[in-house]
OpenMM code with the backbone's topology and positions (N, CA, C; nanometers):
from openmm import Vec3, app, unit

residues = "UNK UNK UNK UNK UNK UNK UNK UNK UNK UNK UNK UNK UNK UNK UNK UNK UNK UNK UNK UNK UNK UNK UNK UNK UNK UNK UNK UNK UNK UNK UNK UNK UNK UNK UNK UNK UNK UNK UNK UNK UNK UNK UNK UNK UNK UNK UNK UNK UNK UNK UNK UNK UNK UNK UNK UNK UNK UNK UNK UNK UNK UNK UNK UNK UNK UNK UNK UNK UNK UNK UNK UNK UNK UNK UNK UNK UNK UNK UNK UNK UNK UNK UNK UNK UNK UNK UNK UNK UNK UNK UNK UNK UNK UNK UNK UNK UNK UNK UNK UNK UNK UNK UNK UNK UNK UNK UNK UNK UNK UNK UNK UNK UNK UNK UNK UNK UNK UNK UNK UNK UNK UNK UNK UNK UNK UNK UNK UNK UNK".split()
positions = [
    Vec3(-3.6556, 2.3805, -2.3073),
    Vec3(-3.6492, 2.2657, -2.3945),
    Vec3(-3.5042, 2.2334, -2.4321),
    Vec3(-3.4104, 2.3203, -2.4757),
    Vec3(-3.2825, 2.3080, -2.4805),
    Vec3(-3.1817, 2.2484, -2.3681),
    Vec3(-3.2488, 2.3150, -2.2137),
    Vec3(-3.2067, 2.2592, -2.1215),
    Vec3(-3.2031, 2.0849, -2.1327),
    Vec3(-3.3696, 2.0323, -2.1238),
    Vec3(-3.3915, 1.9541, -2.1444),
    Vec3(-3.2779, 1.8290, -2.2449),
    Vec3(-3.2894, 1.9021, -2.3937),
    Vec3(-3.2014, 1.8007, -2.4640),
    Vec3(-3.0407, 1.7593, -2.4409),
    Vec3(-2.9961, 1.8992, -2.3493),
    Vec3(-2.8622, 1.8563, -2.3181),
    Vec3(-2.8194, 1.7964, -2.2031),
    Vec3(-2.9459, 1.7996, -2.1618),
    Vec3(-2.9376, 1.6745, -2.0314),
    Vec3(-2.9262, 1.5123, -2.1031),
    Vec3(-3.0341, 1.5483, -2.1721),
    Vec3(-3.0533, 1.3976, -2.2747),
    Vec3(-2.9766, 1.3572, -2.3392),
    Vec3(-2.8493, 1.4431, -2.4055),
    Vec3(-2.7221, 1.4479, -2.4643),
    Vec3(-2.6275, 1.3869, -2.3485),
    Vec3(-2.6101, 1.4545, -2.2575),
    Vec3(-2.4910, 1.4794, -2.1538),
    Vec3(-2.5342, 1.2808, -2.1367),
    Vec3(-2.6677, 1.3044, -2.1124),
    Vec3(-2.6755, 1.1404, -2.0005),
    Vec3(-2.6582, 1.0071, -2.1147),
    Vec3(-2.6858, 1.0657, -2.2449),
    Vec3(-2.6187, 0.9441, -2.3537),
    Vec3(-2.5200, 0.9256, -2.3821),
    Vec3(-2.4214, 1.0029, -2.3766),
    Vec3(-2.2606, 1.0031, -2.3421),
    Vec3(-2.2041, 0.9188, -2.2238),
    Vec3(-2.2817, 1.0038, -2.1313),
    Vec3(-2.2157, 0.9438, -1.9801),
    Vec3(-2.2954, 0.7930, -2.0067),
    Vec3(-2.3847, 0.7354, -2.0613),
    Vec3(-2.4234, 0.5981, -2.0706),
    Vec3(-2.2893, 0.5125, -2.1671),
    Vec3(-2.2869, 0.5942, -2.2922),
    Vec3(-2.1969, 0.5559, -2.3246),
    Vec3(-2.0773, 0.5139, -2.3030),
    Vec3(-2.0122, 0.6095, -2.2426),
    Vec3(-1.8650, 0.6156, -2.2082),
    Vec3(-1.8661, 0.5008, -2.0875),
    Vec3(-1.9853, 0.4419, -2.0299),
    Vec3(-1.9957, 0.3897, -1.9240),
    Vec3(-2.0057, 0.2182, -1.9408),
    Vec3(-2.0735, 0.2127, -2.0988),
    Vec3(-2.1001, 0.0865, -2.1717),
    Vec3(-1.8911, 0.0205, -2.2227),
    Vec3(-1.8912, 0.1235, -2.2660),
    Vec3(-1.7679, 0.1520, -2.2940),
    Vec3(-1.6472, 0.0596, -2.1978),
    Vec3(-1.6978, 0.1348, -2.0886),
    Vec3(-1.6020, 0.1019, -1.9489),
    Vec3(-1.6039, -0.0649, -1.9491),
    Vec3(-1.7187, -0.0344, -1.9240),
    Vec3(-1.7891, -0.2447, -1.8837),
    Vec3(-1.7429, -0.3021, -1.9864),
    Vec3(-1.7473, -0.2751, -2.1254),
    Vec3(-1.7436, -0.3614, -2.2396),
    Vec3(-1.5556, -0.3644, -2.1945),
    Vec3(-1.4867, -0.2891, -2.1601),
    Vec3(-1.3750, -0.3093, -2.1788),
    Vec3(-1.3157, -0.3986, -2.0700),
    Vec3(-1.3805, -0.3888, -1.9065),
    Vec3(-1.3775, -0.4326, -1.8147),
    Vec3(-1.4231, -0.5925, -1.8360),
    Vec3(-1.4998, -0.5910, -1.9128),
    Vec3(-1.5415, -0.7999, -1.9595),
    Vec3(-1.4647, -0.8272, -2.0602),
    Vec3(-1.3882, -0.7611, -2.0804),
    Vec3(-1.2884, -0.8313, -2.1847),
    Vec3(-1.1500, -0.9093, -2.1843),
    Vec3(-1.0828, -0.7877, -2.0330),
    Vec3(-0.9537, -0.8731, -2.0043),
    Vec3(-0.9737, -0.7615, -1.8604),
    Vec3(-0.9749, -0.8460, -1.7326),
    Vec3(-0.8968, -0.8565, -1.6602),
    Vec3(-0.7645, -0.9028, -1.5787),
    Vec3(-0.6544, -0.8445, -1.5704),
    Vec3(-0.5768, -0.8649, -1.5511),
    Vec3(-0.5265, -0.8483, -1.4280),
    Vec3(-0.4215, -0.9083, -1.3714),
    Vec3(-0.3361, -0.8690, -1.2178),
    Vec3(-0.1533, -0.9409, -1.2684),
    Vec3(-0.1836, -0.8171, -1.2172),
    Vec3(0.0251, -0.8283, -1.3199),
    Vec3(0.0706, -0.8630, -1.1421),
    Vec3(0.0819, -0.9906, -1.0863),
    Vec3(0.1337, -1.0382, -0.9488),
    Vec3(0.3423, -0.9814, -0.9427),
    Vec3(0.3703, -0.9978, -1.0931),
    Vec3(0.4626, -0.9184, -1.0541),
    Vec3(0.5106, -0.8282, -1.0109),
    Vec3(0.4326, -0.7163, -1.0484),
    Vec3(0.3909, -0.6249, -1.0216),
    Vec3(0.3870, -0.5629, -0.8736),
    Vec3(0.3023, -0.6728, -0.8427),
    Vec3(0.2954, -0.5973, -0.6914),
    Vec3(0.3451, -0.6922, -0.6180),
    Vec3(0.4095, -0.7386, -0.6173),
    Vec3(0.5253, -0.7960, -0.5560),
    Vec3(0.6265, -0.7228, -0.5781),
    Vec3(0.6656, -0.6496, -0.6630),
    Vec3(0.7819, -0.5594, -0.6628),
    Vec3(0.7668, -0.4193, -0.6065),
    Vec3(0.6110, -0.3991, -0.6003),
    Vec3(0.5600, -0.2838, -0.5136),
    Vec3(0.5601, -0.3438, -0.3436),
    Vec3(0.5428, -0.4857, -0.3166),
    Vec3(0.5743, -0.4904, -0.1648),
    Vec3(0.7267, -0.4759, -0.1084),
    Vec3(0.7879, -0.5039, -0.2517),
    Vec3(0.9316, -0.4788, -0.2265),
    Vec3(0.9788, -0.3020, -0.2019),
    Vec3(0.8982, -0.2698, -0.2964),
    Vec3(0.9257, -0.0819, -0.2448),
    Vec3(0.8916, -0.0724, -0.0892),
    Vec3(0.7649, -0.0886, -0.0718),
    Vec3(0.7025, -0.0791, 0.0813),
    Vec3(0.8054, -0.1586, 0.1652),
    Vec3(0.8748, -0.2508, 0.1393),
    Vec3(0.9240, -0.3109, 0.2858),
    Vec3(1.1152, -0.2078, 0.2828),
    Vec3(1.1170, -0.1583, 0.1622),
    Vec3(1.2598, -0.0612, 0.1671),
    Vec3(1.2339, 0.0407, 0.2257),
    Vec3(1.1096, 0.1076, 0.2340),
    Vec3(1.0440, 0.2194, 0.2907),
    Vec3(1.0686, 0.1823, 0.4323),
    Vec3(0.9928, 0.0860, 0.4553),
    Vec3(1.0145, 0.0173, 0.6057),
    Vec3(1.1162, 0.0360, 0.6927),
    Vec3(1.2426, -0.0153, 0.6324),
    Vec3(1.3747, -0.0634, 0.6564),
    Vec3(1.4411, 0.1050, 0.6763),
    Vec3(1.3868, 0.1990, 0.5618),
    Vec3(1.4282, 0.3391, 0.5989),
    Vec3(1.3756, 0.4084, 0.7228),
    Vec3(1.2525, 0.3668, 0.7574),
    Vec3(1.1965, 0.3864, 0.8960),
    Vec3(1.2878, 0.3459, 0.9662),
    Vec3(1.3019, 0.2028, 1.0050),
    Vec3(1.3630, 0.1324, 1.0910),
    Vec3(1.5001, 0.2316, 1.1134),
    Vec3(1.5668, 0.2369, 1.0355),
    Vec3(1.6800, 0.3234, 1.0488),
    Vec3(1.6688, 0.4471, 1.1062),
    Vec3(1.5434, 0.5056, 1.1183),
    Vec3(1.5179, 0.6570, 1.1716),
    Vec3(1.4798, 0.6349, 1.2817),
    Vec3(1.4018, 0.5154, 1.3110),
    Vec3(1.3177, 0.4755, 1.4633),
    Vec3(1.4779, 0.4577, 1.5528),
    Vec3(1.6002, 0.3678, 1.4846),
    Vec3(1.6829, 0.3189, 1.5580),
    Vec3(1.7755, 0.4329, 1.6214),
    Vec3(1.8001, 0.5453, 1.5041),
    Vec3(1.8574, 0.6844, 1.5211),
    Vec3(1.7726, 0.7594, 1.6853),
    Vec3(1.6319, 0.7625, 1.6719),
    Vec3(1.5840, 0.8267, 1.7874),
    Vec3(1.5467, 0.7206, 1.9063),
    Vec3(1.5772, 0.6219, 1.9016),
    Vec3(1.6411, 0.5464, 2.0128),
    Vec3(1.7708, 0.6175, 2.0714),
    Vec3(1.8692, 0.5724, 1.9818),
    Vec3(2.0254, 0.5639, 2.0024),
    Vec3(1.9820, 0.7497, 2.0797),
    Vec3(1.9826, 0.8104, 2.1036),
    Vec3(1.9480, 0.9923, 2.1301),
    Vec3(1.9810, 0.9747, 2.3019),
    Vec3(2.0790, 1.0465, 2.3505),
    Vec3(2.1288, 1.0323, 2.4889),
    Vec3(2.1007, 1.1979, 2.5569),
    Vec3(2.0018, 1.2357, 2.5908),
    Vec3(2.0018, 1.3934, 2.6119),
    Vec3(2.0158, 1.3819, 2.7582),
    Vec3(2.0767, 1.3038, 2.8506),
    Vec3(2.0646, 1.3174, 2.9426),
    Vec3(2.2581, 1.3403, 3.0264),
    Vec3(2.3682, 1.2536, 2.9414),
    Vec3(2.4463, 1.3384, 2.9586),
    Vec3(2.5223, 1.4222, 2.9129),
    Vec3(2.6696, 1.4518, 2.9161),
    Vec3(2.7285, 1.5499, 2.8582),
    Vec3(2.7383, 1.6807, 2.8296),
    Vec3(2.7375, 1.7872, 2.7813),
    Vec3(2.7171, 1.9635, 2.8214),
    Vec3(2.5715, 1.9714, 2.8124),
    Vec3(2.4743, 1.9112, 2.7102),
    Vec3(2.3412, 1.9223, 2.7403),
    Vec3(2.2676, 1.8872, 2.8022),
    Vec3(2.3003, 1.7776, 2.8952),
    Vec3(2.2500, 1.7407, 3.0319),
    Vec3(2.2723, 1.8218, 3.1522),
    Vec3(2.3889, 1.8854, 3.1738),
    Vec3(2.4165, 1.9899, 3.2336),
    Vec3(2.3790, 2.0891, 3.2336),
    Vec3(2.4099, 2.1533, 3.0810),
    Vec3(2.3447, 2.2922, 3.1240),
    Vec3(2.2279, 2.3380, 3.1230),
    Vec3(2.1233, 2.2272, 3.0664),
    Vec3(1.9685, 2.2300, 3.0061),
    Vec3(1.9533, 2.1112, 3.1148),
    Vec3(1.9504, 2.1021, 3.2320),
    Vec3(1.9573, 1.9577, 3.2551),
    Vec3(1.7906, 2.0033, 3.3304),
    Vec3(1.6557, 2.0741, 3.3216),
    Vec3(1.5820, 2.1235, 3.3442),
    Vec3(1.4499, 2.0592, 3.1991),
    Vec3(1.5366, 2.0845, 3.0537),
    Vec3(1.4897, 2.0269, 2.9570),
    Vec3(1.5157, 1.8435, 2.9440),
    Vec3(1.5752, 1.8325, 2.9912),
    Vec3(1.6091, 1.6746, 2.9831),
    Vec3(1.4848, 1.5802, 3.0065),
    Vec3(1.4034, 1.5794, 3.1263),
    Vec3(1.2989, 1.4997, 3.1402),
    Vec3(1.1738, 1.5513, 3.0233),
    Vec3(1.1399, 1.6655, 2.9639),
    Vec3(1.0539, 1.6984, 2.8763),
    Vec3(1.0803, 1.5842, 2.7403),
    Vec3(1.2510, 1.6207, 2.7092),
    Vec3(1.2595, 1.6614, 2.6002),
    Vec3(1.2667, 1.4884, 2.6134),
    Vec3(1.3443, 1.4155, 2.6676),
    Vec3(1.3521, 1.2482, 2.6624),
    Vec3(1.1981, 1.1895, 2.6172),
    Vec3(1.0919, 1.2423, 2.7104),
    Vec3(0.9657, 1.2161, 2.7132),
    Vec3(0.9391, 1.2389, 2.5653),
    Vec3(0.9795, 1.3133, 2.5001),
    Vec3(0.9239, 1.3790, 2.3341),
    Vec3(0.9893, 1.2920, 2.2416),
    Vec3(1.1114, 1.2487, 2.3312),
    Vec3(1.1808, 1.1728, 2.2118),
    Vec3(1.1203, 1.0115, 2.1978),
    Vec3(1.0987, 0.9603, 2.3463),
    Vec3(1.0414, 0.8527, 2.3464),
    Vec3(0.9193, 0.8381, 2.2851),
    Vec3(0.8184, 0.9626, 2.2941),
    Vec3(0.7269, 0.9358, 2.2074),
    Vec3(0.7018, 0.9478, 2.0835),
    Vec3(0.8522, 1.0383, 2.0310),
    Vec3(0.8662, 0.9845, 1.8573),
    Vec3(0.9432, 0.8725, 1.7943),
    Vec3(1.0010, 0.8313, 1.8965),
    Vec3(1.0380, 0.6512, 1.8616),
    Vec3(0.9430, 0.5654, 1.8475),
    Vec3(0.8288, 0.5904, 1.9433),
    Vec3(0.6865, 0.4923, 1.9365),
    Vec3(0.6438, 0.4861, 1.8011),
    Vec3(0.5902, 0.6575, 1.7655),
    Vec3(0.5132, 0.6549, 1.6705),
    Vec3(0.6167, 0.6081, 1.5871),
    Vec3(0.7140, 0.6404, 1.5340),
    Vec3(0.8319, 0.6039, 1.4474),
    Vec3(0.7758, 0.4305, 1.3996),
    Vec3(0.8093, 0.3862, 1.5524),
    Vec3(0.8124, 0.2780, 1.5372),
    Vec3(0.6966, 0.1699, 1.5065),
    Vec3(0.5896, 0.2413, 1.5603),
    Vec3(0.4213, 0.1850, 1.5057),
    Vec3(0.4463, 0.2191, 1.3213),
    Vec3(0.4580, 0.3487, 1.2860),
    Vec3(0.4956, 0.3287, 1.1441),
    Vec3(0.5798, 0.2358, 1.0920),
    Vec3(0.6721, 0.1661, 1.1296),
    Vec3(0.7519, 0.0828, 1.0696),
    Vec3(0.6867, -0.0484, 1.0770),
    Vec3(0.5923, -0.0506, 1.1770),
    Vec3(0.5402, -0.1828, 1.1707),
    Vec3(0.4066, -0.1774, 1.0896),
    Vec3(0.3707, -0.0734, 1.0677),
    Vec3(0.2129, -0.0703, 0.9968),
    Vec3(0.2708, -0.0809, 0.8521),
    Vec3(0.4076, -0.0488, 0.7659),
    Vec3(0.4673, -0.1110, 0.6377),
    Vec3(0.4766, -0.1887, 0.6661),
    Vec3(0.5723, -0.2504, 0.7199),
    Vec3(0.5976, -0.3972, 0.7562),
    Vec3(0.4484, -0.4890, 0.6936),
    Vec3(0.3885, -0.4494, 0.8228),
    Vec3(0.2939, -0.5255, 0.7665),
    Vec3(0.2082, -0.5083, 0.6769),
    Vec3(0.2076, -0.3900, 0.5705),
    Vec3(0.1332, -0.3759, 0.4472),
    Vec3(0.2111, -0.4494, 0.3604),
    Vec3(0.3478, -0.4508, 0.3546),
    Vec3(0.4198, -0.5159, 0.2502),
    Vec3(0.3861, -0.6627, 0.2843),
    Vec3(0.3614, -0.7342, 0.3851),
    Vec3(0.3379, -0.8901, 0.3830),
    Vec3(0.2174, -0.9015, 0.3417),
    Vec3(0.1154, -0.8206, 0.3602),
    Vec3(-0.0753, -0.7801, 0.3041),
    Vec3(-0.0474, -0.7763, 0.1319),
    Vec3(0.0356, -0.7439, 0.1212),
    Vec3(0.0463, -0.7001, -0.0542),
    Vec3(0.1134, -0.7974, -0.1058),
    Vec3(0.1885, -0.7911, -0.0240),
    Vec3(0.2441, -0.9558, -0.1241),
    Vec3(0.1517, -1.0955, -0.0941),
    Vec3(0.0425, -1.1126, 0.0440),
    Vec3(-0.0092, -1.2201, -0.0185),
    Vec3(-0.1049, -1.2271, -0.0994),
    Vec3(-0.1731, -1.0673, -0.1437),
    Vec3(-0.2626, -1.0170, -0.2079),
    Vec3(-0.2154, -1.0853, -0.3669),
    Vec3(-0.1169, -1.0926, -0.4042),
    Vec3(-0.0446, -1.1023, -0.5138),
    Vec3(-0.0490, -1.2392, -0.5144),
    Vec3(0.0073, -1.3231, -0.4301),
    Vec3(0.0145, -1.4958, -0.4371),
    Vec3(-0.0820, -1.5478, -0.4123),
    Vec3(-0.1732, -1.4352, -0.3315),
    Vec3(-0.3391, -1.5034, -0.3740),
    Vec3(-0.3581, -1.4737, -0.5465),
    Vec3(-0.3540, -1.3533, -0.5618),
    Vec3(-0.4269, -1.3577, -0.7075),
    Vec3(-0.3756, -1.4532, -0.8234),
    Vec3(-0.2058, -1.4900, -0.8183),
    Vec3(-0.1122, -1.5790, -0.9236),
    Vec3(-0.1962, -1.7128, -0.8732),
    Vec3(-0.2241, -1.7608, -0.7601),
    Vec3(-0.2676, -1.8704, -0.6989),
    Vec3(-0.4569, -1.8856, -0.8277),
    Vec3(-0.4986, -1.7986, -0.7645),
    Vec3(-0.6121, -1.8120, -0.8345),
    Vec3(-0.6101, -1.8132, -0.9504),
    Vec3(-0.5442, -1.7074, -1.0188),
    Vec3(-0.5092, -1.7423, -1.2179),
    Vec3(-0.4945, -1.8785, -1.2059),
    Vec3(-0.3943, -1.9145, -1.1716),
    Vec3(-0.3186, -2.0834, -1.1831),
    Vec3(-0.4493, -2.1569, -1.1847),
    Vec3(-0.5499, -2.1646, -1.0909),
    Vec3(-0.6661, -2.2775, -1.0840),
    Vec3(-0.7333, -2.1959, -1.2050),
    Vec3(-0.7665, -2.0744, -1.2587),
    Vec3(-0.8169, -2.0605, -1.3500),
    Vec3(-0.8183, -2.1582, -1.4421),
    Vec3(-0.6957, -2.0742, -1.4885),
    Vec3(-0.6229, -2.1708, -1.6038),
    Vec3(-0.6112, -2.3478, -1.6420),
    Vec3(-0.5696, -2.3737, -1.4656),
    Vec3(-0.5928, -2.5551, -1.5066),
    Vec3(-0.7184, -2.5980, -1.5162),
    Vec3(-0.8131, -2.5247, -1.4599),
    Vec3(-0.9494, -2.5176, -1.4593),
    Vec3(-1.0203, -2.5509, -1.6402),
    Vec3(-0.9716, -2.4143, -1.7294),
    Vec3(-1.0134, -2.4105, -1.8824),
    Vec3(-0.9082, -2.5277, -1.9298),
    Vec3(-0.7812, -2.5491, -1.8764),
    Vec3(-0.7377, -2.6734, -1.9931),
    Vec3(-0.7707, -2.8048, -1.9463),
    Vec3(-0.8484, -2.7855, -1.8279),
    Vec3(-0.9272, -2.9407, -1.8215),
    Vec3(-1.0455, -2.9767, -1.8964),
    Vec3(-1.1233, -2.7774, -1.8911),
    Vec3(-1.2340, -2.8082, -2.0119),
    Vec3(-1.1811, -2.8399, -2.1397),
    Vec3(-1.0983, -2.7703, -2.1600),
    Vec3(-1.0373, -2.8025, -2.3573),
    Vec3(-1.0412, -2.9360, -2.3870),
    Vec3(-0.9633, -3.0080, -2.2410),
    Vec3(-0.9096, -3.1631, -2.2691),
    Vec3(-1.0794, -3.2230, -2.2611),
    Vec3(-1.1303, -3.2268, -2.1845),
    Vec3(-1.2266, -3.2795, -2.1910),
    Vec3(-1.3725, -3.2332, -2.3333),
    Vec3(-1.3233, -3.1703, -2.3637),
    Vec3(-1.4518, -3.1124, -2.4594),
    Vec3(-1.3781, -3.1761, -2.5986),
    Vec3(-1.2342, -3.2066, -2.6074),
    Vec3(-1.1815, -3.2212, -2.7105),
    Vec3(-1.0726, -3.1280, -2.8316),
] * unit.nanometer
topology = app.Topology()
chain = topology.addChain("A")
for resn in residues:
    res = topology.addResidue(resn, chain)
    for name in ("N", "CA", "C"):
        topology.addAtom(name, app.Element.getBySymbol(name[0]), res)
């Protein structure tokens, strides 16, 4: 029976805390567009730091000079390893890339939609009086 009531306890809380949520969730939603517009701005610096690492294992010459020579056995492996961490490098730089343009129109959609909100209620005001 005790079991019982602290189930009945536990699940009027968790109703609560849940009424709670919603009541607070219908009250003000918000989207701070600044916000994440200054977060697509982090993501596309992230980017740009890629880019700089993708361009580094480009620029990578293992084929001449003393290590082409004396490893010149490792050269076709190791080129092959490098080319395929420029790829991935470089698929990462483009998968920010293009999250930062996803996030920022995520943002000028949402300022876009406030805006019709808004002219939306001061057409009711004007019109209701």
């Amino acid at each position: 029976m005790d079991a019982y009531r602290r189930f009945q306890q536990d699940s009027a809380q968790h109703l609560h805390g849940a009424a709670t949520w919603a009541g607070a969730m219908a009250k003000k939603i918000a989207v701070d567009a600044e916000l994440i517009h200054a977060h697509a701005a982090r993501v596309e610096r992230v980017a740009a730091d890629v880019g700089v690492a993708r361009q580094a294992a480009a620029a990578t010459n293992m084929g001449g000079g003393a290590f082409g020579v004396i490893c010149a056995f490792l050269v076709p492996p190791a080129t092959l390893a490098a080319s395929m961490a420029a790829s991935a490098i470089g698929a990462a730089e483009g998968m920010l890339t293009r999250s930062a343009r996803e996030v920022r129109g995520v943002a000028t959609d949402m300022a876009a939609v406030e805006e019709d909100i808004v002219q939306a209620v001061r057409a009711l005001e004007k019109g209701l009086g």
